[in-house]
C-alpha positions, 0 to 999 in steps of 0.5 A: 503531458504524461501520467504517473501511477504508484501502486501499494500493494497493501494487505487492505488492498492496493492504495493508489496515487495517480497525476495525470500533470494537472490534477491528482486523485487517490484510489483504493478497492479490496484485495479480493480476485477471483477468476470469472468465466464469462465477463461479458455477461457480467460487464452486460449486467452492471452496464445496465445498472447505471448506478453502477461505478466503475471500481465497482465492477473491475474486471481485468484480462490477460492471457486469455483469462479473466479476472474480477478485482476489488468490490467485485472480487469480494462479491464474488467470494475471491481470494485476497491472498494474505497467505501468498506472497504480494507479487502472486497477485500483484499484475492483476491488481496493477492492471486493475488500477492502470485501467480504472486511473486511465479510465476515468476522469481526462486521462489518456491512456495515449499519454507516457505512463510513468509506474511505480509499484511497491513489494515487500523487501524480501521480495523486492529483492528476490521478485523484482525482475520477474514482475517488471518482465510480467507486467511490461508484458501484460501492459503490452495489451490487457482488458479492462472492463471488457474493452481491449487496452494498451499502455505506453510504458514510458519507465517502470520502477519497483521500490521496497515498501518504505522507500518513498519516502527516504527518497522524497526526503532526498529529492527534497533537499537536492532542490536546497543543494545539500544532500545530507542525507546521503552522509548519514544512516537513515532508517525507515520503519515501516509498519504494515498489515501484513509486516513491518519492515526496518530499511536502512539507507547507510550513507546512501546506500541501498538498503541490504540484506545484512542490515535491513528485514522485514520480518516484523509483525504486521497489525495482523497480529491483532486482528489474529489474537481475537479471532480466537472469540469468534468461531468461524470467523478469519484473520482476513474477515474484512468486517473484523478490521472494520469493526476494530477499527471502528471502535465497535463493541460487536462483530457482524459478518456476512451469513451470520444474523446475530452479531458477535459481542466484542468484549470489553478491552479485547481490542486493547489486550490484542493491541498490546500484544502486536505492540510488544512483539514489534518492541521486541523487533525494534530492539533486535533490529534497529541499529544504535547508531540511527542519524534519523529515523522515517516511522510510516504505515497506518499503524504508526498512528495507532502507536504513536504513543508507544512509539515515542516512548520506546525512542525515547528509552532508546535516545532517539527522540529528536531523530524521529520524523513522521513522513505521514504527517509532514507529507498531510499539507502537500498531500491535500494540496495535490489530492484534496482534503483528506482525514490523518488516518488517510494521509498516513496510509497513503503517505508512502505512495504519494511520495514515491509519486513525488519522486517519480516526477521529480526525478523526470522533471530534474532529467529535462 
């Protein structure tokens, strides 16, 4: 029996699926790391704190540093590195999730490992090697949670954010013995926090700098245009996204004791604004001549109105598919019962996940 891990190195913070043959379950913890200079201490401090979960007090070692990931990270006022490309943190975080995946619950770490990990398309393309070369190397011996750790890396694959899902469509209709897909131009559009990107599949092909981007703005843009009411408080402010998301009409951050009022149709004007600049985007963009178009990522279901209407100036209507919303059924099967917002944010993973076993099942 082998494990399988796929690792979105989202701007909320990593979503991870993982299978170990039997059973699937989803993780998630904060973007947040900060190097820390005597983990052992802290390890002795929340071992006697049997309240204590484990994705609470991630802390990773390589190199003869250490480093606290996730809740820990954030306590500990690390970095989440919105500002920095995703590949720059992106080791720390994958040995984050291999060790809490390989930790808890039956999974063996003695088992194959089977790893996929999502980067943003322009960095798919220039730092995809790089990162294989680091993290085979850190997979080689790390530590997890003061413990020493080793992993037996049986394949490691990296896929531009969106890809999963083109690909889970393609192994879908193998099993029927028509690859149709492979005779059409598909397009996926994936909106992200930090970005949006558009990947074209042009019969087949891989997608390519001279028909794909992701330049796109993020939901970020949101979150940016209100920040403008808030003295003091950043873009990155977890508390930001959450009371946006929340529908809250106040704003309490950390250190402040009097919340900030979140006035009336603020959220909505700033919601506007990332909407235009992605209508502008898709209209620069997109190509005319879409045979099916894949729209994923969180913020599709926050426009999904918007978006209807767009493809529907654009002819595209009956093109249009919401891997997110198909994927609900099977993902819930696999993973247990989760709410829409959710199997639209992890859809993406969990499809690279279904390919990855399929692709392994269909080579036996």
């Amino acid at each position: 029996m082998e494990n399988y891990l796929v690792i979105d190195l989202g701007g909320t913070g990593p979503k991870c699926v993982f299978w170990d043959g039997r059973r699937g379950r989803m993780m998630h913890f904060e973007p947040e790391v900060e190097e820390v200079l005597d983990p052992r201490s802290l390890e002795k401090s929340f071992s006697e704190d049997q309240r204590s979960a484990l994705e609470d007090r991630i802390v990773v070692g390589v190199g003869g540093s250490h480093y606290a990931v996730g809740r820990l990270g954030r306590l500990l006022k690390g970095s989440a590195g919105l500002d920095k490309p995703k590949a720059d943190l992106a080791g720390l975080r994958v040995l984050a999730a291999v060790g809490l995946a390989l930790q808890s619950g039956e999974a063996s770490a003695l088992r194959p490992l089977h790893l996929g990990v999502y980067l943003p398309l322009q960095e798919y393309w220039h730092d995809r090697e790089r990162l294989k070369v680091s993290l085979r190397q850190a997979l080689s011996g790390f530590e997890f949670a003061c413990q020493p750790m080793t992993v037996r890396l049986q394949r490691l694959s990296v896929l531009p954010e969106g890809a999963g899902v083109y690909l889970h469509r393609r192994a879908q209709q193998a099993l029927t013995g028509k690859d149709v897909l492979a005779q059409r131009v598909v397009c996926v559009l994936m909106l992200g926090h930090r970005q949006s990107s558009l990947l074209t599949f042009d019969r087949g092909a891989q997608p390519l700098q001279t028909n794909s981007t992701s330049a796109g703005p993020g939901y970020q843009k949101v979150l940016e245009q209100l920040t403008g009411s808030f003295p003091g408080v950043a873009a990155d402010d977890p508390s930001l996204l959450q009371a946006v998301l929340s529908g809250r009409t106040h704003l309490l951050t950390p250190g402040r004791e009097k919340p900030f009022e979140i006035a009336p149709g603020a959220v909505e004007a700033a919601q506007r604004y990332y909407w235009q600049q992605l209508r502008t985007f898709l209209t620069r963009h997109l190509p005319p001549e879409v045979d099916e178009l894949l729209v994923a990522g969180g913020p599709s279901l926050q426009l999904r109105e918007q978006l209807q209407a767009y493809f529907a100036e654009r002819g595209l209507a009956e093109r249009v598919s919401w891997p997110g919303e198909d994927l609900h059924p099977e993902l819930a099967v696999a993973l247990g019962s989760v709410d829409p917002l959710t199997s639209v944010r992890f859809a993406d993973a969990f499809a690279f996940l279904r390919w990855l076993v399929s692709r392994e099942a269909a080579a036996v």
